[in-house]
N, C-alpha and C positions, 0 to 999 in steps of 0.2 A: 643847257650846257653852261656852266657859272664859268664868268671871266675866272684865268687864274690870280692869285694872291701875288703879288710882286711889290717890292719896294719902290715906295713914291719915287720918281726921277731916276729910279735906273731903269738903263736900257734894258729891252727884251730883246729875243731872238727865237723868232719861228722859223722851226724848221719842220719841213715835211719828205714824207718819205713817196717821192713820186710814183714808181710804179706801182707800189703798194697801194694807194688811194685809186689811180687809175684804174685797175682790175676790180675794185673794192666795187666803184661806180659801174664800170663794165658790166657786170656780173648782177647788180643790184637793181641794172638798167636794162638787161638784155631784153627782157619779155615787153618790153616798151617801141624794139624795134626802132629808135631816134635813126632819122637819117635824112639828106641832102636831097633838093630833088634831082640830083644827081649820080643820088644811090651811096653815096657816102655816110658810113653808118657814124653818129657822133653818141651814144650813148657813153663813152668812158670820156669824151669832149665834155658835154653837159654836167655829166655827176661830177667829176673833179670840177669842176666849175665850181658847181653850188658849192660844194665841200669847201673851197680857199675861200671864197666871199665869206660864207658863216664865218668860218675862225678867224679873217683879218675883221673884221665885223663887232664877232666877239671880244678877241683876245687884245685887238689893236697893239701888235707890235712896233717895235722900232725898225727893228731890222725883219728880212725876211728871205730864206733863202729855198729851194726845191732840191734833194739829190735823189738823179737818177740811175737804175741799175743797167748795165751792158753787155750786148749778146756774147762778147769773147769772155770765154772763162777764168777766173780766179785766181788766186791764188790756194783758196780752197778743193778749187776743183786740180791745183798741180799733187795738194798734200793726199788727196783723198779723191779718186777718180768717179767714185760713184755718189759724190757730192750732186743733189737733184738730180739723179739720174733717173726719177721714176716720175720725174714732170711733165706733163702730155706739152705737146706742141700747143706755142701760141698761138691762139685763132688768130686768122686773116682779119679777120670784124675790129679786132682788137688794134692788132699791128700798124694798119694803116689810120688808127686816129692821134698815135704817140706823135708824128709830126707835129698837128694841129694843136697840140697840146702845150710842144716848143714855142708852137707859133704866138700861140698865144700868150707864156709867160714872157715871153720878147715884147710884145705889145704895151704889156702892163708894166714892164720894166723889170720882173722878178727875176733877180740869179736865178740861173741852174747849170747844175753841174755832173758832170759822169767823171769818172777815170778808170782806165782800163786796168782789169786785173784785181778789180776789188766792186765792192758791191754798195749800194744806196747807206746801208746802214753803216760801213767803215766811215762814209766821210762824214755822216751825221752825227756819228760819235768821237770823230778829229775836230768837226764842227763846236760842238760840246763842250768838248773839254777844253779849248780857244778860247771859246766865249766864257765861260765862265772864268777864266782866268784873268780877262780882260774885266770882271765887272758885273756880266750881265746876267741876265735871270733867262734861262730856256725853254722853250715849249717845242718838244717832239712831236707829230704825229704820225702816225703807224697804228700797220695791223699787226706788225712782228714784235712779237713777245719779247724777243732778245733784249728790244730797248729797254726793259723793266730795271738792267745792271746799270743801265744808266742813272736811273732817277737820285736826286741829292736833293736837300733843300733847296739848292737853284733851278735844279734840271726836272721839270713835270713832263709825264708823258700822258699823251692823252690816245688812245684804244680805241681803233673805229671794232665794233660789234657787229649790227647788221643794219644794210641798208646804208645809206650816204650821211645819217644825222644823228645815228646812235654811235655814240662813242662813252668811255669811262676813263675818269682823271685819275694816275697816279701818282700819289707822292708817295713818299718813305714810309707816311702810315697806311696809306691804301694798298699798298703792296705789301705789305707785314699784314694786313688785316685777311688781303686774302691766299695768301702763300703760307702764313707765317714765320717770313724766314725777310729777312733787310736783304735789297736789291744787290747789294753786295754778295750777299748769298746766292743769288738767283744763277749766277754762271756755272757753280758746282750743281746746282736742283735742274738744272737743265738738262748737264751732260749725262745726269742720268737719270733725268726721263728721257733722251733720245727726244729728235722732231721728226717724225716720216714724212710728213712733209720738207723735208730736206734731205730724204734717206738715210738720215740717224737715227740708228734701231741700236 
């Protein structure tokens, strides 16, 4: 996974898409069983772990922030009621390691952020577009495609795939290369491919 391309002496900004990674690692960790001898399962603990180590590791930002998403609903969910309506409930296994996960980026010193009535990716894309105003060169990650309307020449996103260490870097040309259509495009190629995974059919 190649450091991204940034301008000598300016700042960066990572941001990552917390539950997204967390489930990512969850799911990628399940059959590994991680747990406490207390019975406290920490597989989505563990895999976001390794996952921020690599990318501050690789990437070495300046800045660095986490947003997370929150169980009250939307503003998506006020325009359109049956926004994720066909999402199984989240496991218990899962639920109880999001704490430890806080706990943890409090340790390290890392922001995180929620606000109610909007989702991980709204603030990441308010995030975004701030920073690059201010300056600085971004790096997203996520498993949500959405981000792709983000990508500029400042804003790269980089694509977790499968497992906790397979990811793929977008810029402007890796996103034309495989859509072929400029990220600016990508919000009309969406709305009509529909995501079922978010009950858009």
């Amino acid at each position: 996974m190649p450091k991204s391309e940034v301008t000598p002496n300016r700042p960066s900004l990572l941001l990552l898409d917390g539950h997204s990674l967390a489930y990512r690692a969850f799911y990628a960790l399940k059959d590994a069983n991680l747990m406490t001898t207390d019975g406290q399962h920490t597989e989505a603990v563990y895999g976001f772990t390794s996952m921020l180590t690599n990318i501050l590791r690789d990437e070495q930002p300046t800045h660095v922030a986490v947003a997370f998403d929150r169980s009250e609903p939307t503003f998506r969910h006020e325009e359109y009621s049956e926004y994720k309506a066909n999402r199984s409930e989240t496991p218990e296994d899962f639920r109880g390691q999001m704490q430890l996960i806080y706990e943890l980026l409090d340790t390290l010193r890392i922001p995180h952020l929620s606000k109610a009535g909007f989702e991980a990716d709204d603030l990441i894309a308010t995030l975004a577009t701030r920073a690059t105003a201010e300056g600085m060169d971004v790096l997203i990650v996520t498993g949500d495609r959405d981000a792709l309307q983000l990508v500029t020449d400042e804003v790269t996103v980089l694509m977790t795939r499968r497992g906790i260490s397979d990811m793929t870097r977008f810029t402007p040309a890796a996103v034309y290369d495989k859509y072929e259509l400029t990220p600016q495009q990508y919000p009309d190629f969406a709305a009509l491919r529909g995501d079922p995974s978010d009950n858009l059919l």
